[in-house]
N, C-alpha and C positions, 0 to 999 in steps of 0.2 A: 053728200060725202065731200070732202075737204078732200083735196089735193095738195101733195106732201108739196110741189113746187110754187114759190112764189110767184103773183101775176108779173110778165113782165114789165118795166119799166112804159111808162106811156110817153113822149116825147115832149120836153120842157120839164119833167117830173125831178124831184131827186130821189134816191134811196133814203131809208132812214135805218139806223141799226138800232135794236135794243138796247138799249143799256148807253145809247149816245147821244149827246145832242141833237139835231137836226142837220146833217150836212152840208156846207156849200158845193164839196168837190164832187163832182162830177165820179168817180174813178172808186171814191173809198167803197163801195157794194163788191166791185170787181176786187181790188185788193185784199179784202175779208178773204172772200170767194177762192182768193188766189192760197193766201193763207194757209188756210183751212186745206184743200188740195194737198201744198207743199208737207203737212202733218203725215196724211194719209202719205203720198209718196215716198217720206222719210222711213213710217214704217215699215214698209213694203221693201226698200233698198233693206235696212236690216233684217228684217227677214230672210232675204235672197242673201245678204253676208253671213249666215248661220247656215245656212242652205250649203254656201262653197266652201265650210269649213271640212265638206266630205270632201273633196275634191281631192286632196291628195293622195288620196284610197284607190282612186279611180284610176283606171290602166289607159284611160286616155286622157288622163290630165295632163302631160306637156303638149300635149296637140289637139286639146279642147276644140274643136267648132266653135259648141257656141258662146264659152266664156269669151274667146275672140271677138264674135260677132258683137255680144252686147259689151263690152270695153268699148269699141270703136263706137257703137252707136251713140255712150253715155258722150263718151268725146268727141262724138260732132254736136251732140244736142250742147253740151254746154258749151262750146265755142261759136254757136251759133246766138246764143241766147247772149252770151256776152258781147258779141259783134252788134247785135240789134240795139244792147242797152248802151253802146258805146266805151265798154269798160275795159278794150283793149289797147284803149287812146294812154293807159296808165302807165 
């Protein structure tokens, strides 16, 4: 039986992708990888903004919980993500 996951990477190895050359970077498997994620994750945000478009039905919509909670969550993760990448130096 084949296992849906690739062997990991062996040390000195490179990834190679389908459909690509043979890589030298180090990084381009993680980046695909990353990719691919950021897709799924876009859908999933639109989803959830079809989701809040009930929200103003709702008798606890100006004192929402948890749309509070995950705003501030979205807004620490991406301020964190931009402080890591440097992109607040701009």
């Amino acid at each position: 039986m084949k296992h849906p996951y690739p062997k990991p990477l062996q040390p000195g190895t490179r990834p190679s992708i389908p459909g690509m050359p043979n890589p030298t970077c180090p990084i381009l498997l993680e980046a695909k990888q990353l990719l691919e994620k950021a897709q799924d994750l876009q859908r999933a945000i639109r989803s959830l903004r079809r989701s809040t478009q009930r929200c103003p039905t709702c008798p606890n919509n100006l004192e929402c919980p948890t749309m509070r909670y995950f705003a501030q969550a979205v807004d620490t993760a991406i301020r964190e993500v931009r402080r890591e990448w440097g992109l607040d130096r701009e």
